[in-house]
N, C-alpha and C positions, 0 to 999 in steps of 0.2 A: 504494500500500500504506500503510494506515495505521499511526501508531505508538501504542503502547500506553503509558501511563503510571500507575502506581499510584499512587492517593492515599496519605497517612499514614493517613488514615484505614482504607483499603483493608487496608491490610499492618496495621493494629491489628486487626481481624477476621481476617485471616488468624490472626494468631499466636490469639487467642483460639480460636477452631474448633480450631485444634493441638492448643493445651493442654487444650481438653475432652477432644478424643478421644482424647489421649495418656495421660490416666489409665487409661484398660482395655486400650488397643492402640496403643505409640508407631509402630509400625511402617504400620499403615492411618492414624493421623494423616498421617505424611508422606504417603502415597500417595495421599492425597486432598486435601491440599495440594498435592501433582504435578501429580495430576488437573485440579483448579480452573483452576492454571495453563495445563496445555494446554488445555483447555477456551477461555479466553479467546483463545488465538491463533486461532484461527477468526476474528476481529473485527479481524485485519490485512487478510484479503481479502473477509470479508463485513460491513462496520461495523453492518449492520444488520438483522443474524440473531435478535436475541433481540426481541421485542415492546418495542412503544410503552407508555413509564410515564405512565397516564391519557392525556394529551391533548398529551403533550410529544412530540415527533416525536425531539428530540434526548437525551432521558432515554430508556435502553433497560433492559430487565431480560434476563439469560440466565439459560437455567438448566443448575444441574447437579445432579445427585441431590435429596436434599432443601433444596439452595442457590438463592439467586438471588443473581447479579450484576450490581448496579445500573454503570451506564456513562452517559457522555457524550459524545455527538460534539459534539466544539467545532467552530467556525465551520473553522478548515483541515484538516479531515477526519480528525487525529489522536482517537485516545480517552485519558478519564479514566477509569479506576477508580474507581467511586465508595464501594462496599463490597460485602461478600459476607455475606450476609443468610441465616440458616437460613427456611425455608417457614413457619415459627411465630411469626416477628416481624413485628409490624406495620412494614410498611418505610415506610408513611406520616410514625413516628415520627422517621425520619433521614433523607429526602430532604426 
């Protein structure tokens, strides 16, 4: 089983998505920050559920609504969180 680790980075996009969506609805902010979060636990027992980023075998994207979740498997099978990316950014910019 693997384990899951948040970057700083990871958790700076987190809180940002919050605070967007907290101005019209604090209440579906959190729940889709909940969401996200279960969403990644899936990648304790399948590390490599979400698609190959380009040609990286170990760079994965998951998705959730209109998210993606960039990840790492590191060489002893644990993941990185590497950020959580709205569908409208070029994630080329920050991987």
């Amino acid at each position: 089983m693997a384990e899951i680790n948040w970057t700083d980075e990871a958790v700076r996009w987190l809180h940002e998505i919050h605070s967007y969506i907290s101005e019209d609805n604090p209440d579906v902010a959190d729940r889709v920050i909940d969401e996200i979060f279960e969403k990644v636990q899936i990648l304790t027992d399948f590390p490599r559920a979400g698609y190959r980023y380009e040609d990286n075998d170990t760079i994965r994207v998951l998705l959730y609504g209109h998210y993606r979740i960039a990840y790492l498997i590191k060489n002893d099978g644990n993941i990185d969180i590497l950020g959580v990316f709205h569908g409208s950014l070029d994630i080329e910019k920050y991987l």
